[in-house]
N, C-alpha and C positions, 0 to 999 in steps of 0.2 A: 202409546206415545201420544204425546199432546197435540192439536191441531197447530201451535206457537214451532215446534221439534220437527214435526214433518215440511212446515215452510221452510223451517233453515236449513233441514236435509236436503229439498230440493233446491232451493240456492247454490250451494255449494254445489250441489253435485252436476247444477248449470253450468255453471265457470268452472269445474274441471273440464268438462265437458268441451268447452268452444273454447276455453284460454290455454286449460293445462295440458290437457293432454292432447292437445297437438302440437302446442310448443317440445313437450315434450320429444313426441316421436321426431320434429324435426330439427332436433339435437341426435337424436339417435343417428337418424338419417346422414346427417352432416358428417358425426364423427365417422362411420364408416367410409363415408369417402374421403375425408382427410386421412385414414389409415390407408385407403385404396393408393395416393399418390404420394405419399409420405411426408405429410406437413401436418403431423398432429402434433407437433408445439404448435403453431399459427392458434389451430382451434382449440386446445386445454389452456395455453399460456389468456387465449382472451375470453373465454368462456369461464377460467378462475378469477381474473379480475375484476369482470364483473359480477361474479359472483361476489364475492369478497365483498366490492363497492355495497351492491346492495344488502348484504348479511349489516356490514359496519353505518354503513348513511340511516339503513333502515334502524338499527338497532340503535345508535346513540338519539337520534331523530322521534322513536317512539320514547325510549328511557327520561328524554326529556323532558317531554312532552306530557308523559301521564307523570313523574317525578313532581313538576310544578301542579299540575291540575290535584294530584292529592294530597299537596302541599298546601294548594289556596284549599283542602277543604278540612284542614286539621288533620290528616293523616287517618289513623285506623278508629279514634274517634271524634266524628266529625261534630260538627257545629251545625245542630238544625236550619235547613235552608228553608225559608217559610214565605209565601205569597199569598195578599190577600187582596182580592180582581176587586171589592165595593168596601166602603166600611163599616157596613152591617156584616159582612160577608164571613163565614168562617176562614182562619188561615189554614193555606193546604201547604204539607209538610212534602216538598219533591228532594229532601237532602237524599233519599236511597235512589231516585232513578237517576239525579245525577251523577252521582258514582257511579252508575251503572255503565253512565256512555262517557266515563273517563277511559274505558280502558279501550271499548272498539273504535273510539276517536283518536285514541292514541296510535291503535294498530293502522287505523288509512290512514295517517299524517306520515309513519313510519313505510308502508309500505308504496305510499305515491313516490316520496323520497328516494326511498332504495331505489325503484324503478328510473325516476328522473336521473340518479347518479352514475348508472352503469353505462353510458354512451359516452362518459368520460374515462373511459377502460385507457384508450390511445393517449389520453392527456400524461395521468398519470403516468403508465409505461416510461416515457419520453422524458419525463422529469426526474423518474428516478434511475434510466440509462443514460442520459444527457452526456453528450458528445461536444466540448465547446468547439467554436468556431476560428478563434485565434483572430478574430478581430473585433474591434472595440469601438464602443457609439462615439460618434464626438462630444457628446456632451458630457453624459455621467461617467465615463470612463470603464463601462460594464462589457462581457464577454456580449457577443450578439445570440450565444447560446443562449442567457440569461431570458433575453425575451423571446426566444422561440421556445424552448422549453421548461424554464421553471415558473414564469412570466403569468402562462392560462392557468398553471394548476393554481398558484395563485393565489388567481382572480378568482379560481372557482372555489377554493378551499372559504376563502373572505366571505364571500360573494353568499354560499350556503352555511354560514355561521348567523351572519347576518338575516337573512330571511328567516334561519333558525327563530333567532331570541326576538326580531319582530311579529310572525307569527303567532308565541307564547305568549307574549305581552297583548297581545288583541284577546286571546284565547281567555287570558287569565281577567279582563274587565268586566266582565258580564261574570264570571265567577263570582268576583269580590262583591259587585253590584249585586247582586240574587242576595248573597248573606246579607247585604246591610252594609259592608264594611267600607263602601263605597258610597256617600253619601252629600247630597245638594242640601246644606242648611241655613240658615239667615246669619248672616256674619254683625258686624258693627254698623251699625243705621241701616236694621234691616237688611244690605246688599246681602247677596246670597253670597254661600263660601263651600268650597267644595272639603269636604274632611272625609279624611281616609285612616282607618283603625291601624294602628300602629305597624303590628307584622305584615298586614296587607303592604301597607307603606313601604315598609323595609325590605319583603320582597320583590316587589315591580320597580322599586327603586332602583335596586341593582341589577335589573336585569336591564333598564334603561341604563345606566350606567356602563353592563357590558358592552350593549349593541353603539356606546357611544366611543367606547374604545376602542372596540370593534372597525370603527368607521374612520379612527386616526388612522389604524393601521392600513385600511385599503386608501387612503388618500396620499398615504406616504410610500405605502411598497407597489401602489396597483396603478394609480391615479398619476403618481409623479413621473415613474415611468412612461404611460402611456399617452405623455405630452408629443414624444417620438411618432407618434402617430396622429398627430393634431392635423385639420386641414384649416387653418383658421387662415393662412398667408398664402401666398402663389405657388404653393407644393406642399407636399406628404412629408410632415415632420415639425418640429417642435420649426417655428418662426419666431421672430424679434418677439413679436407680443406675447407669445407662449414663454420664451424665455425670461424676459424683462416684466410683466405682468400677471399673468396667469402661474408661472411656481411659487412668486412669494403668495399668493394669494391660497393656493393649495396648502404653503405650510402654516398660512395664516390659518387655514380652514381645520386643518387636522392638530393645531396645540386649543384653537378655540372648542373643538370635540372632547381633547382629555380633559379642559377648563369644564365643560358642559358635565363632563360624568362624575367629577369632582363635586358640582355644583347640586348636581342630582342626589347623590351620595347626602352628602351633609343635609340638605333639605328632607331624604324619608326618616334620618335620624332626628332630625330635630321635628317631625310631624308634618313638615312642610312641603310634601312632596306634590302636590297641585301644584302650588306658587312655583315652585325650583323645576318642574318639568317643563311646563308652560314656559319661564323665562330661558330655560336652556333652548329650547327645540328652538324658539322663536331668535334667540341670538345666533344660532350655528346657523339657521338659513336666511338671515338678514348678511351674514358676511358673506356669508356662498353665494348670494345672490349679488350682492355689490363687489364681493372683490372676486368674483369667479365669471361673472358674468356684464355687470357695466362696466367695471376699471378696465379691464382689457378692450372691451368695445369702443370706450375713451382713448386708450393708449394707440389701438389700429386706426382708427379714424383719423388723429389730431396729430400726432406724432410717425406712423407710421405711414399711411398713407400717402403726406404729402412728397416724399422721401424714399419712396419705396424699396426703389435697388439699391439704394446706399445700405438700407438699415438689415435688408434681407440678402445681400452677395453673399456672406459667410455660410448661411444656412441653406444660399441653393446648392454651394462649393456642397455642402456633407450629401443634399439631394439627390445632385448630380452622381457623383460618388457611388453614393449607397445602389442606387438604381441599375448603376453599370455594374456592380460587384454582383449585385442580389439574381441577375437576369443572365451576369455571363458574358455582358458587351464591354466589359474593361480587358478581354485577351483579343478583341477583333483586331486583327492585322490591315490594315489602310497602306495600299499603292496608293501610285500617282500614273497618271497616264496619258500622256501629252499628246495624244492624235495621233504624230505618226503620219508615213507617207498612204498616198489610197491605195485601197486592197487592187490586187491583181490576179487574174486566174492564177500565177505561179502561187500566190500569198495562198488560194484554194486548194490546188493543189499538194501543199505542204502542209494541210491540216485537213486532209484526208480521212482520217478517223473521227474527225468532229464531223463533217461533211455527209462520211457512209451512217453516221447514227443521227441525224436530224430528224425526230419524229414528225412521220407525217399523218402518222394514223392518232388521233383524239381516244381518250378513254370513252366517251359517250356513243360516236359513231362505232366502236369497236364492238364494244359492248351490245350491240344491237346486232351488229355481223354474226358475231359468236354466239349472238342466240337462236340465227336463223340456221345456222350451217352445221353448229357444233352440238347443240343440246341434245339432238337428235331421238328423245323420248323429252316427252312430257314434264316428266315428272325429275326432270332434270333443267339445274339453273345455273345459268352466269351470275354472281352477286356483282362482281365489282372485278374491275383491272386495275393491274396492279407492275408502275415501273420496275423494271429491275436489270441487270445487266450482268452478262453469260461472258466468257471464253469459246467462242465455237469455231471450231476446226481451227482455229491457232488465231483467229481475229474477237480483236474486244468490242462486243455487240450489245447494244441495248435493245433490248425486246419489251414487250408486252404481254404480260401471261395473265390466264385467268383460271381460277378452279372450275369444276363442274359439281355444285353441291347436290345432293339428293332434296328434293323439295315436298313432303309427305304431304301437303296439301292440293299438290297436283296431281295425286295417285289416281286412276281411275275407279278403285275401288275401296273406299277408306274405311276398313275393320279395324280391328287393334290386330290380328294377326298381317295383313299387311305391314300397316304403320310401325309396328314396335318389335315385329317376328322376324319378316321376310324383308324389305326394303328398310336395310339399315345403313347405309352409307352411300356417301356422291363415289365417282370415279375420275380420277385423274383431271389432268389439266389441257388446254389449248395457250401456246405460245407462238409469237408469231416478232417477226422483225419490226423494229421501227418504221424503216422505210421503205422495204420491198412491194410491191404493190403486183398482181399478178394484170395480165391484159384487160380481163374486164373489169379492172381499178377493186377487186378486192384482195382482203392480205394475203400473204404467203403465210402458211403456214408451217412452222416446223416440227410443231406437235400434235397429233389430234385427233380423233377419231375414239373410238371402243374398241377395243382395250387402245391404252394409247401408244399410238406409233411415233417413231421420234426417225428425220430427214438426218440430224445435225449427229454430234457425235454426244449430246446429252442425253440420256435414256430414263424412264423408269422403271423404277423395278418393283415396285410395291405401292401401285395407285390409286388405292381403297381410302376415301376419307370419311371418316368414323367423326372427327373433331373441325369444325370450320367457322363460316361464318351465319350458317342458314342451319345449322346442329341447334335444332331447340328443342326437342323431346329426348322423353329417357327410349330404349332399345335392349334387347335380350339377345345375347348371344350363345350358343351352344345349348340351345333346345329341341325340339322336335324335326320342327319346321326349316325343311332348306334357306338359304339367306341367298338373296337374289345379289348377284354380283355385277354382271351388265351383259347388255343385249349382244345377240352375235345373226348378226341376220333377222330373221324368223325366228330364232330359238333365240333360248336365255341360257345362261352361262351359273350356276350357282354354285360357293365356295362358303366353308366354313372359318368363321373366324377365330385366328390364332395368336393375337396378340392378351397384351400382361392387363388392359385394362378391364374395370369391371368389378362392382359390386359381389359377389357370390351372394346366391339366393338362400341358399343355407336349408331350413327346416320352416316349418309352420310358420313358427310365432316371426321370421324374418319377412317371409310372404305376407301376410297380415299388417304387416307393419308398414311395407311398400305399397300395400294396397289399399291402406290406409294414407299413406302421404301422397301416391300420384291418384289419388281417388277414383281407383279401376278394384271392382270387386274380380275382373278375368284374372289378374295376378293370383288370387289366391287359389281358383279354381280352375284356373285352366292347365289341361294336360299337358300341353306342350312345353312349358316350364317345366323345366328337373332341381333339384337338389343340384346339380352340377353347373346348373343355368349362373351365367351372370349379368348384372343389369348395370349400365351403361345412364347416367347420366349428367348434369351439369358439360354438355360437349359442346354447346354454344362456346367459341376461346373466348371471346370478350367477359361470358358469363364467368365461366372457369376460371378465367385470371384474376379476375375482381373478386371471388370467392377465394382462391387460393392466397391470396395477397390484397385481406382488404383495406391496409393501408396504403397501397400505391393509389395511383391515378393512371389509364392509360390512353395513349393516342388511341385516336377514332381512326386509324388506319392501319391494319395487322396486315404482313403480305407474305406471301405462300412463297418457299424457298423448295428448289431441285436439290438433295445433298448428292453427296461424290457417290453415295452408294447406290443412287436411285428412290429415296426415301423420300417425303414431303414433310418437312417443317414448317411449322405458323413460327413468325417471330412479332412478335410483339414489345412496343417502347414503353416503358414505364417510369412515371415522373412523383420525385418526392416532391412537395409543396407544402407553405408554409402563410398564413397572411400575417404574419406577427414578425418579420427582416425593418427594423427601424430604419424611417427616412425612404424608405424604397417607394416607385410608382406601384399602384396595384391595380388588379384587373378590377372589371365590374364583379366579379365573386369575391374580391376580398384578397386574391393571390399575391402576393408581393415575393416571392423567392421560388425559385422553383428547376428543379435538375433531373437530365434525363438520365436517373440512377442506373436502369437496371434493362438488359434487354433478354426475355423471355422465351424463352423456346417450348413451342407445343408441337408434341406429335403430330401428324394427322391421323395415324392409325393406332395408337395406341394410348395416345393422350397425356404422354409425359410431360412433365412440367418443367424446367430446368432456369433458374433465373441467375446471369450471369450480371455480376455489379461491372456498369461501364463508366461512373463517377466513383472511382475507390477516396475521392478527397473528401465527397459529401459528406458531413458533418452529420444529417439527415439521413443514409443509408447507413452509416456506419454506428449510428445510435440503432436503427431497426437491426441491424445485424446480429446487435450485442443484445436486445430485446431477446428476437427468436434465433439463438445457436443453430446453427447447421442450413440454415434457407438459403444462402445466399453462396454463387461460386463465383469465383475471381475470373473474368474475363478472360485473363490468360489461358483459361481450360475453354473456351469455345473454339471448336474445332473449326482447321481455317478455311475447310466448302465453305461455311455458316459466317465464319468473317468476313469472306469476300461478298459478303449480301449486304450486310447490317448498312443502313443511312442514316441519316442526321433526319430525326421523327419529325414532321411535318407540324404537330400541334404546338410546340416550343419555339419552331424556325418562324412561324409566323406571330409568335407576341415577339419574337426579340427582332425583326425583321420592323414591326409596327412602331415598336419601341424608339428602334435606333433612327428611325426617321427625327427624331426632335431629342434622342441623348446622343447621337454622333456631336453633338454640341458639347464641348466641355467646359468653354468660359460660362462665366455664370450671366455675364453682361450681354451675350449673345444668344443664351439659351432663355435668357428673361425678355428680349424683345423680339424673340423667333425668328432672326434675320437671317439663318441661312436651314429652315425646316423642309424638310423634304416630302413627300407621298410617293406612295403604293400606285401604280398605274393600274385601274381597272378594264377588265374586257364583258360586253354583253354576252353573258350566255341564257342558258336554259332556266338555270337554278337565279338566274340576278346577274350583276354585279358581282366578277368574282377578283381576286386582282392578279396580278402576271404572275405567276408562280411556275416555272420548268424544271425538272430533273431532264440534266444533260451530259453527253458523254462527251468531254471537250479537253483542247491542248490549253491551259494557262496561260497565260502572260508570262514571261517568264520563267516556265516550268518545261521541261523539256517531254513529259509523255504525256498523253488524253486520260484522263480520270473522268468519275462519275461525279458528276456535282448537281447541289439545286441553288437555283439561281433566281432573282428576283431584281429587277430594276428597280431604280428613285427615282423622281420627277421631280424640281421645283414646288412648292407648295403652290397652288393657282396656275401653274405652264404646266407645257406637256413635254418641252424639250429634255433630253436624260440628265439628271447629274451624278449620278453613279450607279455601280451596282454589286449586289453583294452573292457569295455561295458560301455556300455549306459543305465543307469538301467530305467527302466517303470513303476512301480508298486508303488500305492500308495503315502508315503509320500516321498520315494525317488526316485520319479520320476525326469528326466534330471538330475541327478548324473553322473558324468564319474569317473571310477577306471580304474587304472590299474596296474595289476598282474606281476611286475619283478622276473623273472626267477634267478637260482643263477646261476653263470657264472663260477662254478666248477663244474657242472654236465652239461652232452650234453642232449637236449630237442631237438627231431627230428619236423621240421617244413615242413607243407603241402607238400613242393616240395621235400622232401626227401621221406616223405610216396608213393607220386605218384609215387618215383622212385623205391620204394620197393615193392609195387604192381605189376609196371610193370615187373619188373628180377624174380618175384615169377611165376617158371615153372608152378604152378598148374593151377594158375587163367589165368595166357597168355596162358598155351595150351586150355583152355577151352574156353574163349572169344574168339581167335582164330577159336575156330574149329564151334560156333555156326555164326561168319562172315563169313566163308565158307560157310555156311549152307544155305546163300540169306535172311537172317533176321542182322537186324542192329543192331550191340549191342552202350546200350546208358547209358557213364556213369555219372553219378548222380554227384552233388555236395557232394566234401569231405567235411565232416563237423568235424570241431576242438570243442570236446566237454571236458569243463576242469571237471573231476571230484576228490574231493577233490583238493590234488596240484601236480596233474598228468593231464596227455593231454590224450584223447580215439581222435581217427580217425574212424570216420565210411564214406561207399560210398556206396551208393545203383546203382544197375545196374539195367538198364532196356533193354529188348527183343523186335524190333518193327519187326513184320515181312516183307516181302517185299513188296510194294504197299501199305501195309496198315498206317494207322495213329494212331492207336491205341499203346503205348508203355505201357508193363507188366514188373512190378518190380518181377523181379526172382533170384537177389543173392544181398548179403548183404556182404559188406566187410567190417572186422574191422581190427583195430591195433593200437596195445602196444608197445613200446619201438622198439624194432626189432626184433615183431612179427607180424604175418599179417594172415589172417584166409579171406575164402568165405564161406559162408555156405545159407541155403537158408531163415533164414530167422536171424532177430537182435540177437533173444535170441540163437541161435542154435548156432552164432557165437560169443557171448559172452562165454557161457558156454564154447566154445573150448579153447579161445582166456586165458582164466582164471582158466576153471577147471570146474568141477561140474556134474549132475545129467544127465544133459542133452550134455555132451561134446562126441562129437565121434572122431576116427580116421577120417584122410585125406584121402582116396587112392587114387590111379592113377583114372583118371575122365574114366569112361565105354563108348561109343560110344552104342549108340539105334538108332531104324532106322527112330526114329521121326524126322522130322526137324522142326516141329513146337516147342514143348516142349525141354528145355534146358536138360540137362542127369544131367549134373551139378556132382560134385565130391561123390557120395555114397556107402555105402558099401552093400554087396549082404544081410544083415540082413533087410537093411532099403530100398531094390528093389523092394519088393512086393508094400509098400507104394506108392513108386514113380509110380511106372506102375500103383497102381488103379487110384492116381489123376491124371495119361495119359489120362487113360481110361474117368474120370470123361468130364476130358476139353473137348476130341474129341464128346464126347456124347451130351455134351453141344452146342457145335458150329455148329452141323449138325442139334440141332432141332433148331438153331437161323439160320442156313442155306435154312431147310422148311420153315419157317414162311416167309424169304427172298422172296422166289421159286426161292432161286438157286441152282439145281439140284445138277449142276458139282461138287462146292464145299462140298453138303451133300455127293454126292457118294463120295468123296475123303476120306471125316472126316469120313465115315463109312468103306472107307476101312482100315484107319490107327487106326479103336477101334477093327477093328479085331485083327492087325496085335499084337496091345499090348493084348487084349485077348489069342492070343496064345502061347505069353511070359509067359503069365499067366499061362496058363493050363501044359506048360513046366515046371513050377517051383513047 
């Protein structure tokens, strides 16, 4: 074999090597997990498409391609291609190497192509399922399906036709040029003259000619439409000048194109194909350029400009319009809410379930509790809390739950038998009330511990999580090695696992192949592994879902459901989206339409997939429906534990929450001069600026029971005082309802940033928060929460105490406020009663200094200092036998010197 035959053998066998056969195996790979949960249409329906795309882009693309190149060389007998470098110089004949790299030039033009077309698998699909939408642009009178789905393929089908016959037309110049047939010679007085040999002529003529019809066509079916999307006037969509200037000018553009190809045509016949190229290109972008780009720069400036909301009212009317259709904010329900007399303890008392669920515990301070108290090994994590709300013991309760993920990175000892054998899944969850708070201001819990125990009448019964949000490697079940289940004391507790999910390990050539794709040679070789073994991966949910349904979009917030059986379900929101909804506002990614089609059900222990459609009208979901047969189940079939969970997804409530600050405006005379634009009240936290955002379990306006809702306040655009506010209702049949509550704009309605400004000027609470951050403990303040009851606003803030070094944060005062009154006391009820009146209200006084610095003194009067000093007493007593059990001395002798010190307050008093 030649030394030329062994370089190309080693090439190739390069790129199988790094390209092919590992794409390969990781199609292997893929499809057996899409058989493992049963969505192997999802992966055959778009792994043929794209196949397909690239077998047809690639093959018309090459066919072309070498079709002209051995065309420009006279076909099977070519026409000596000859170069002569001096003019002494012999000519050297390269007509045979040139054909040589006609054909592997044709095959990379054909195979970059194939490759570049197969990421339009989803285009196509979508254009040839297309789903209209049953309503119509204002302008052309077109389905709005039109541009979302037949619209890009298009644009793309034009788009790569075009690039087609221009690339061949470059390709084919230096062809014609090397023969000769292309040629610079002295014309009439000397000037030079460009002559071009006949067939040469009359082929690149018409391939200029196609790429010029070509380009009527994208001006008239791609161009004209996509005026609808112009940003040339004070919104998103075709404006006065787009209308009035900019269309005639487009159909100017695209009959001066068929005129150009025409033009072109007759000039390679008649020989003249220099002169008629040059004048055509040169006339179609003298128009393009004057009537596509100054006339309308003329027409907005001079005409439009001075005149502005006259000439554009109609086009903000279709803006406006489109933006509330395409987002969802043309069904928002608007009260009215005229103040009303002021709230009274009786008004509190009568919205008792709004009251007992007032979160007072933060997801962050939580989150940091539950890792001190709950994780209880290592290698066990809280990721995230998560709201949600229970029926327990016959009361409707909003809690806070959190999983307990298995975290392999925290193992003590990281082998692959650990990691992948024995320690394969988190255990159960820790849930706890909103507002309970035990003595020494941390939560009550109602779930918790290994295995987990449940106080309430919610139980589980199978709390092994196999799938979550911290699941990012693959795992073997039913091999050798015990599977560690959870600690029980001293000892460990180990169970085999017996759920449906799971790769089967199969024979050899399967082991090989995994051991090949997660690049562990132990898979193939290691004992412990059987033929019976199954291997677990893709159990990241966020990962899984986006693999099992890679056309959706999902929230960035999945939350762990208790079902009726005792089971743990992930649900997960998934959003169809589109940037091609004419006239609509879009995100910074281009989003303009966008619906939360679908809500997802994942195991936690076995990893079933289950996606129920909760937009059955979407145009959008019901075209992927028709795509992939059988993905998709009707709502109706989620079982109603799993109903009573589902909320209104947080990534969509806050673009249409953003949105409707400046489309709750519907005149167009008002929305152009922003006279009545709203904002987002922000609060300082950890992560920034974040803005008021609460799920709350509250009585309506209205409404006669407490539902679950999220809620979000408006401000004035520049003020702080409130002028509305909207929720997201959850519950039941009016689940994804948006209301919102208008304030009347004859009374003042103090909004978040004014309470926090009244908090802070309140001497009581700053000298006291003050003096306990003197003290080397960190005061930590809670989310203010806007709770409407009846058609008044309550402010509540909880604070929390984390001492110094420690991680632990204790809720020890409660802040409310009324109109422009503001109360701390230590716990909700003690500051409502003050805040209102009642049984339970005391005097304020001056806050006492005590020599604790652990315990807050907090504002009390000497009736209610015996109290305070026993629960001193109680804490220091507490902390010094959790001190022994520690064996750490130092800190018991402290805590037993500071239960003296308040003992002898005691004995004093």
């Amino acid at each position: 074999m030649s030394l030329r035959r062994w370089l190309i053998f080693l090439i190739v066998l390069f790129f199988a090597g790094t390209f092919f056969i590992p794409t390969l195996l990781g199609i292997l790979v893929d499809w057996w997990w899409y058989q493992e949960i049963g969505y192997q249409v999802v992966f055959s329906r778009e792994v043929l498409t794209e196949l397909l795309l690239f077998l047809i882009v690639g093959s018309l693309t090459f066919g072309f391609f070498y079709f002209n190149l051995r065309l420009a060389q006279r076909g099977l007998v070519p026409y000596p291609v000859v170069l002569r470098f001096a003019q002494a110089a012999p000519r050297v004949d390269i007509t045979r190497p040139l054909r040589r790299l006609t054909l592997p030039v044709s095959v990379v033009f054909g195979v970059l192509a194939g490759l570049a077309a197969t990421p339009a698998w989803a285009t196509l699909l979508r254009s040839m399922y297309a789903t209209p939408f049953g309503i119509r642009d204002p302008i052309f009178g077109r389905d709005i399906g039109f541009y979302v789905f037949q619209l890009p393929a298009l644009s793309a089908l034009l788009g790569y036709l075009s690039v087609l016959l221009l690339l061949t037309l470059i390709a084919l110049v230096p062809v014609y040029a090397l023969r000769g047939d292309i040629q610079i010679v002295p014309g009439a007085g000397r000037r030079p003259r460009l002559r071009v040999e006949p067939s040469a002529s009359l082929h690149m003529g018409s391939i200029l000619a196609t790429l010029f019809l070509i380009t009527a066509l994208r001006l008239w079916l791609v161009d004209i439409p996509n005026l609808l999307y112009s940003t040339t006037g004070p919104l998103v969509g075709a404006s006065y000048t787009d209308i009035h200037a900019s269309l005639p000018a487009l159909y100017v553009s695209a009959a001066v194109a068929v005129i150009a190809a025409v033009a072109v045509l007759i000039g390679a016949i008649r020989r003249e194909l220099g002169r008629a190229a040059v004048l055509a290109i040169a006339g179609y972008w003298v128009i393009a350029i004057v009537g596509r780009g100054f006339f309308p720069g003329l027409v907005q400036k001079f005409i439009v400009a001075p005149t502005e909301l006259t000439r554009e009212t109609p086009y903000l009317r279709y803006h406006i319009a489109a933006t509330r259709q395409a987002w969802g904010l043309d069904s928002v329900e608007t009260r009215e809410l005229g103040g009303g007399p002021a709230l009274t303890l009786a008004d509190i008392k009568a919205n008792a379930t709004t009251i007992d669920n007032v979160r007072l515990w933060d997801r962050d301070p939580l989150l940091q509790t539950f890792g001190q108290l709950q994780e209880i090994r290592t290698y066990y994590d809280f990721v995230s809390v998560d709201d949600d709300r229970y029926w327990i013991d016959g009361k409707y309760r909003q809690v806070l739950l959190s999983p307990r993920e298995l975290n392999a990175r925290s193992l003590p000892t990281r082998t692959f038998i650990n990691e992948h054998l024995t320690f394969t899944h988190g255990m159960g969850l820790t849930l706890s009330p909103v507002n309970q708070v035990t003595t020494e201001g941390l939560p009550v819990l109602f779930i918790k511990d290994l295995p987990p125990s449940s106080s309430i009448s919610i139980g589980i019964k199978r709390p092994q999580i196999y799938f979550g949000e911290l699941s990012n490697d693959y795992v073997f079940t039913g091999t050798r090695q015990r599977e560690f289940d959870h600690p029980s004391g001293e000892q460990n507790v180990y169970a085999s696992y017996a759920g449906k999910a799971g790769v089967s390990i199969g024979n050899v050539l399967r082991r090989t192949v995994f051991a090949s794709q997660f690049g562990s040679s132990k898979i193939l070789f290691s004992g412990d592994i059987t033929d019976q073994s199954k291997i677990l991966y893709y159990r990241n949910i966020m990962e899984r879902a986006s693999k099992a349904l890679p056309f959706l979009t999902f929230d960035r917030d999945p939350y762990l459901v208790i079902a009726a059986d005792g089971t743990l379900k992930w649900i997960l929101d998934a959003y169809t989206s589109t940037g091609h909804y004419p006239y609509a506002e879009r995100l910074r990614d281009g989003t303009s339409y966008m619906r939360n089609a679908v809500k997802l059900v994942i195991d936690a222990y076995d990893g079933t997939l289950t996606a129920y459609v909760s937009a059955p009208s979407d145009p959008l979901i019901r075209t992927w429906s028709r795509i992939f047969p059988g993905i998709f189940v009707s709502m109706d079939k989620l079982p109603d534990d799993l109903r009573a969970h589902i909320r209104y997804p947080d990534g969509i409530y806050r673009i249409q929450t953003n949105l409707y600050t400046t489309y709750h405006m519907d005149d167009p005379e008002d929305f152009y001069h922003r006279e009545d634009q709203w904002q987002i009240p922000t609060a300082a936290e950890s992560e920034g600026k974040v803005p008021f955002m609460r799920h709350l379990v509250m009585r309506l306006p209205e409404e006669k029971n407490a539902e679950y809702i999220y809620m979000v306040p408006f401000t004035p655009r520049g003020k702080d005082n409130l002028a509305a506010w909207m929720v997201a209702r959850n519950d039941g049949a009016e689940y994804g309802r948006l209301r919102v509550y208008r304030l009347s704009r004859q009374t003042l309605a103090f909004g978040p940033q004014q309470i926090v400004n009244r908090i802070n000027q309140n001497t009581e609470i700053s000298s006291q928060l003050t003096l306990w951050d003197q003290r080397g403990s960190q005061v930590i303040r809670g989310d203010l929460l806007v709770i409407p009851i009846e058609e008044a606003l309550l402010y509540v803030q909880p604070i929390y105490l984390q001492a110094q070094g420690g991680r632990i944060p204790e809720l020890k005062r409660v802040v409310a406020a009324y109109q422009n009154r503001v109360v701390m006391r230590e716990t909700l009820d003690d500051a409502l009663a003050q805040l209102f009146g009642g049984a339970q209200a005391r005097p304020a006084p001056e806050p006492e200094i005590v020599a604790d610095s652990t315990a807050p003194s907090g504002p009390v009067t000497r009736d209610s200092r015996v109290s305070t000093l026993l629960q001193q007493a109680r804490q220091h007593y507490q902390t010094a036998i959790q001190a022994q059990r520690d064996l750490d001395w130092a800190r018991y002798g402290e805590e037993m010197r500071r239960l003296g010190e308040v003992l002898d307050q005691l004995g004093r008093r």
